[in-house]
C-alpha atoms as a printed R data frame, in Angstrom:
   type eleno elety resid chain resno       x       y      z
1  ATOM     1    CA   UNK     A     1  76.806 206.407 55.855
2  ATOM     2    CA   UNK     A     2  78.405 205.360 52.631
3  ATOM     3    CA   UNK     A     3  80.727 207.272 50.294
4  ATOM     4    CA   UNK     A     4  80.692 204.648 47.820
5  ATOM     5    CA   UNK     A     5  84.150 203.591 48.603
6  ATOM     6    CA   UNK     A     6  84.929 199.824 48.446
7  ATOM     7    CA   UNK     A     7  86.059 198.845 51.937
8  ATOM     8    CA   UNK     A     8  90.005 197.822 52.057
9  ATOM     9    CA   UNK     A     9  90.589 194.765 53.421
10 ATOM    10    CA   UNK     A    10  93.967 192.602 54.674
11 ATOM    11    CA   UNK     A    11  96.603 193.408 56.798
12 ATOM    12    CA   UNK     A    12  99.861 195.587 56.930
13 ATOM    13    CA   UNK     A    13 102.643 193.938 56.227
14 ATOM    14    CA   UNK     A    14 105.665 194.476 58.927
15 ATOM    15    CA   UNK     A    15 108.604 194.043 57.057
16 ATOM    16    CA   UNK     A    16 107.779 195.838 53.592
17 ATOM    17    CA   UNK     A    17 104.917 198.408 55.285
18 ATOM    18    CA   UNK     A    18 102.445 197.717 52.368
19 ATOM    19    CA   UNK     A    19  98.726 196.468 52.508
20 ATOM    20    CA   UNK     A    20  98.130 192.737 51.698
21 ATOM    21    CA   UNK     A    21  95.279 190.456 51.102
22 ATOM    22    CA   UNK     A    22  97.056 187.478 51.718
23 ATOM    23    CA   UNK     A    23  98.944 187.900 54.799
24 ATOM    24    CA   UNK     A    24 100.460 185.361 56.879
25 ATOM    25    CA   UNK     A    25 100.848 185.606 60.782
26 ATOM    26    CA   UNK     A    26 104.498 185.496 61.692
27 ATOM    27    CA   UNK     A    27 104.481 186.875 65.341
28 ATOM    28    CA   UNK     A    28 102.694 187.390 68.185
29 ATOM    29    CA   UNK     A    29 104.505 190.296 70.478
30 ATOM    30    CA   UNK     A    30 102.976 189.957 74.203
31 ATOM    31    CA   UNK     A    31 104.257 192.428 76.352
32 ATOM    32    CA   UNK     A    32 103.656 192.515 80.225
33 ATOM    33    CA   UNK     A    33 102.273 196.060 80.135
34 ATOM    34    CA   UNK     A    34 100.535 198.324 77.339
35 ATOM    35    CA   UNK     A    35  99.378 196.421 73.958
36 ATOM    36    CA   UNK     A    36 101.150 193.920 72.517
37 ATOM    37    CA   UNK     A    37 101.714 193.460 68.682
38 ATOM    38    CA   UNK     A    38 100.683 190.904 66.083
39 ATOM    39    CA   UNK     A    39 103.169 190.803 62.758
40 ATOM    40    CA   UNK     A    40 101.970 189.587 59.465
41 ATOM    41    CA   UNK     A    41 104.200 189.253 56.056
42 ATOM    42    CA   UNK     A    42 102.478 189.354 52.621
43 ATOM    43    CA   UNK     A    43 103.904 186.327 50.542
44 ATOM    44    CA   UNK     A    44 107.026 188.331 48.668
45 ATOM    45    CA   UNK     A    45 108.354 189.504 51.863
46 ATOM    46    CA   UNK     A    46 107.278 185.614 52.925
47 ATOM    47    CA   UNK     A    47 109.902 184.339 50.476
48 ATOM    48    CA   UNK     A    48 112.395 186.998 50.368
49 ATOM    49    CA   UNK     A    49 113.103 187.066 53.892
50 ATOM    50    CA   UNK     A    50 112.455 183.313 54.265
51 ATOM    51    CA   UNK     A    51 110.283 183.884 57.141
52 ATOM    52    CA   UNK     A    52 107.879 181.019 58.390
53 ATOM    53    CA   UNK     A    53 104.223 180.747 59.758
54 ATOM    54    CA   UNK     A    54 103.358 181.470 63.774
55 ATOM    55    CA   UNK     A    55 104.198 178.573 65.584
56 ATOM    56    CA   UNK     A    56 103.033 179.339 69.657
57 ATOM    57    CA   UNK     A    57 105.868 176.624 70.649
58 ATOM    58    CA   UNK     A    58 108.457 179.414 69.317
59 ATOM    59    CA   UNK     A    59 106.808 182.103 72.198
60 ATOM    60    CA   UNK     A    60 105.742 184.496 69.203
61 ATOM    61    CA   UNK     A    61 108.968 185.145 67.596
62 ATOM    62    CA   UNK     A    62 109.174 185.215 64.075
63 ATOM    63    CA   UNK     A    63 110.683 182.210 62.742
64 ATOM    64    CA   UNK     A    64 113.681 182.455 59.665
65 ATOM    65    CA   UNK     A    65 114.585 179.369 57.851
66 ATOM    66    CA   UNK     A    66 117.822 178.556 57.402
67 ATOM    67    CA   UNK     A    67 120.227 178.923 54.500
68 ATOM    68    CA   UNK     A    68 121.397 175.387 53.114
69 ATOM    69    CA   UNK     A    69 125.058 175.308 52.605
């Protein structure tokens, strides 16, 4: 069944809540019980909050680079 619509693709984007077609994975939330979470970041929010790529060796937190000083 088709209404005609054109099918929405991407992701959410955690930080600024809006839909993305280029979003990067940032974290992976496991939890012990219930579902976990997966966080993605569409590129502004990628380079205003300065946040990095997944990396599994950080345990799925989301990773901030660090301000040069």
């Amino acid at each position: 069944m088709s209404t005609g619509e054109p099918i929405r693709t991407g992701q959410w984007c955690t930080w600024c809540t809006g839909r993305t077609d280029q979003p990067t994975l940032i974290a992976v939330i496991e939890t012990g019980s219930g579902p976990g979470a997966i966080q993605y970041a569409c590129p502004d929010c990628m380079r205003i909050h300065r946040l990095r790529p997944f990396d599994p060796a950080m345990n799925g937190c989301p990773v901030y680079e660090r301000r040069r000083t």
